[in-house]
C-alpha positions as MATLAB code, in Angstrom:
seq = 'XXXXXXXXXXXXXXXXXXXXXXXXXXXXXXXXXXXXXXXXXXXXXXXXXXXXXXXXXXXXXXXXXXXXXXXXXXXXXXXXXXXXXXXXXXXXXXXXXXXXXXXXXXXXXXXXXXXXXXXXXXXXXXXXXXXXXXXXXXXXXXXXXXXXXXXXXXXXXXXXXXXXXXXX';
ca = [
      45.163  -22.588    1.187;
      48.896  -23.225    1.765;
      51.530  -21.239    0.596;
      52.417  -23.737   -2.670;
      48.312  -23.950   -3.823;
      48.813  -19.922   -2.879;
      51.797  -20.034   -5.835;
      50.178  -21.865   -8.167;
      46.930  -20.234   -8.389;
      49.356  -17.147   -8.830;
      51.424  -19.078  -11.454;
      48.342  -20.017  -13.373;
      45.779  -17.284  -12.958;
      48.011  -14.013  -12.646;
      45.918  -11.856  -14.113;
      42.969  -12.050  -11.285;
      45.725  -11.237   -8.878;
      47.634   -8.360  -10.127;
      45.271   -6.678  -12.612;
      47.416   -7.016  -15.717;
      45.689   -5.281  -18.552;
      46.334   -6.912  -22.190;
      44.599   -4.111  -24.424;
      44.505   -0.456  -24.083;
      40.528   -0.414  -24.183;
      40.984    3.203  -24.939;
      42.032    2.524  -28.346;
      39.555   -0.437  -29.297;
      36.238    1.606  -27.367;
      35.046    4.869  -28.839;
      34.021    5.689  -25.720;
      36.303    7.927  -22.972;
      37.237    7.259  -18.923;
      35.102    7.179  -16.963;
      32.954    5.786  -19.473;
      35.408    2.529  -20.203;
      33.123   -0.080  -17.673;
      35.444   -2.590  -18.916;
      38.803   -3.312  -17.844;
      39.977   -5.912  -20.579;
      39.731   -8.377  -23.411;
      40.117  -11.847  -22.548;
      39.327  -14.003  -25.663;
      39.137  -12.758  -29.095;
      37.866  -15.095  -31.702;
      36.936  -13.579  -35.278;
      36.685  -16.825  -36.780;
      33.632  -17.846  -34.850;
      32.137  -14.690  -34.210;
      32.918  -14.536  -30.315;
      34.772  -11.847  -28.022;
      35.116  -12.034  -24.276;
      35.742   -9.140  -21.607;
      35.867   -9.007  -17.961;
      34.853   -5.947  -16.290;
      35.521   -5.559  -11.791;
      33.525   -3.781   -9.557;
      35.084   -0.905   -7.169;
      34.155    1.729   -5.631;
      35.710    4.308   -8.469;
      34.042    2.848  -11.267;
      31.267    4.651  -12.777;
      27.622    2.989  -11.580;
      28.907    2.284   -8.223;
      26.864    2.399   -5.212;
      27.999    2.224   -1.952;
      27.526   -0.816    0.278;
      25.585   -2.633   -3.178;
      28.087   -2.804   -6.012;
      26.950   -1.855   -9.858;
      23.309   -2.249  -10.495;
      22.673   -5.231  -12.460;
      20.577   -3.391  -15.327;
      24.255   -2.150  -16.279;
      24.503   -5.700  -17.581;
      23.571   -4.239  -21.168;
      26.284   -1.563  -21.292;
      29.328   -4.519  -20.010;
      27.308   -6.193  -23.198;
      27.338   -3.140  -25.525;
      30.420   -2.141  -24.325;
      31.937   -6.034  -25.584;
      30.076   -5.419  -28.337;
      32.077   -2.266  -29.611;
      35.235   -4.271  -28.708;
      34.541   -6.843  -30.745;
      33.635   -4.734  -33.662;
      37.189   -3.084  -33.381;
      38.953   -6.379  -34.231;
      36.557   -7.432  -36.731;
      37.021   -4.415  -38.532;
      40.907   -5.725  -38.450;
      41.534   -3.355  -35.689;
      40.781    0.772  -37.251;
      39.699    3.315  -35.318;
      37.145    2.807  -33.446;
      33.535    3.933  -34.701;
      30.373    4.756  -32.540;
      27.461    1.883  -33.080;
      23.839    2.474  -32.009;
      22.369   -0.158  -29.516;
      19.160   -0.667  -31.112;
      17.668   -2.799  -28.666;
      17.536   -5.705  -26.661;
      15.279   -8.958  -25.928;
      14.908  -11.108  -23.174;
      17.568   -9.372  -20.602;
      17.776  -12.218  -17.729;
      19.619  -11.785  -14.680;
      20.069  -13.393  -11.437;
      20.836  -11.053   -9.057;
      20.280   -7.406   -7.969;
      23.553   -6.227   -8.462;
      27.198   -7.272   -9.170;
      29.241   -7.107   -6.398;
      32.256   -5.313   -5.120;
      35.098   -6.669   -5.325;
      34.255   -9.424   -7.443;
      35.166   -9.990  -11.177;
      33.030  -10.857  -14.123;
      33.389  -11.941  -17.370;
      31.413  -11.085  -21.010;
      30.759  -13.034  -23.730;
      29.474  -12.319  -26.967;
      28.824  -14.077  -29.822;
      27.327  -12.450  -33.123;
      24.638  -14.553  -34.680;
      23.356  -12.021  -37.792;
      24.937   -9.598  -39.349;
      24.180   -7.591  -42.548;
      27.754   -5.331  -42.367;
      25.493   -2.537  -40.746;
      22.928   -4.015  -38.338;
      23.948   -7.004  -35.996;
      22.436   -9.819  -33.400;
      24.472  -11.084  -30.998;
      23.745  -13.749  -27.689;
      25.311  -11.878  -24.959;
      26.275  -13.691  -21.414;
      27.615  -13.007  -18.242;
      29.167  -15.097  -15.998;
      30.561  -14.881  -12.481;
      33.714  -16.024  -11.275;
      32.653  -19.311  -10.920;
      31.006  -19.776  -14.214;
      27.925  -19.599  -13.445;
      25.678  -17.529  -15.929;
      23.996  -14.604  -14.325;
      22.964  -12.912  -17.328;
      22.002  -12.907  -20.793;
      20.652  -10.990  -23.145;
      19.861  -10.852  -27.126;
      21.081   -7.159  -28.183;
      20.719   -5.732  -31.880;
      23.145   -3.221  -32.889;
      23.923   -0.992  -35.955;
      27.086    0.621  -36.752;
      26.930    1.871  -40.448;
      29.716    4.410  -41.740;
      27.850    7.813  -41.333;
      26.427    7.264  -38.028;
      27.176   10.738  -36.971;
      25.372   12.355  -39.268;
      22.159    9.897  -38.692;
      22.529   10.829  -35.171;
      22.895   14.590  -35.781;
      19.699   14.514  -37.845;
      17.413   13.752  -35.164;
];
């Protein structure tokens, strides 16, 4: 790569290179560091029911393993995690509430574990909703687009979730 292709990848994808953050996840996620597995929104699209996130893998970052990366099965929590992100600006960005991840169908991935270094991206895209309980096609996608995971994943987020959760 030459110095000008060096400047325009920089001009046009500056993000990847210096880790700009657009959102303050810790206002859109209920959830606290180190808990926060993403590191920001790309895409938010209400109208159509998508949200997109990317989440990088380091050694600091909670599920880390050394010399591996972040075990793949943490796939579901990047998904959950978009999930809750994307129920912050549907709710036309209020606090944000806790949701239950009820459970999800056909988890598919391609590889053992995502590796260090390297950058990922989420999508999710609700296909039912009832205002409490909701479907949505999750994917995951490497930094060349390729799809490494996917997952169907049914959550519920009603307005007393506390109190169903300090029942049990």
């Amino acid at each position: 790569m030459t110095k000008y292709d060096e400047s325009l990848t920089l001009l046009f994808y500056p993000i990847l290179f210096y880790n700009i953050n657009m959102y303050d996840l810790t206002k859109i996620l209920p959830h606290k560091p180190p808990m926060i597995l993403l590191d920001d929104i790309v895409e938010v699209d209400i109208e159509n029911a998508k949200l997109s996130s990317v989440f990088r893998v380091y050694p600091k970052k909670v599920f880390f393993e050394e010399d591996k990366g972040i075990n793949s099965l943490t796939g579901i929590e990047f998904m959950a995690q978009t999930i809750g992100a994307y129920a912050y600006f549907k709710n036309k960005e209020s606090e944000p509430k806790p949701g239950l991840l009820l459970g999800t169908r056909l988890y598919n991935n391609k590889i053992p574990y995502f590796k260090e270094g390297e950058e990922y991206k989420v999508t999710v895209h609700e296909i039912f909703t009832d205002n409490k309980i909701a479907v949505f096609d999750c994917l995951i996608y490497d930094k060349f687009g390729e799809e490494i995971a996917s997952a169907t994943v049914n959550t519920y987020q009603g307005d007393n979730i506390e109190e169903l959760v300090e029942s049990e």
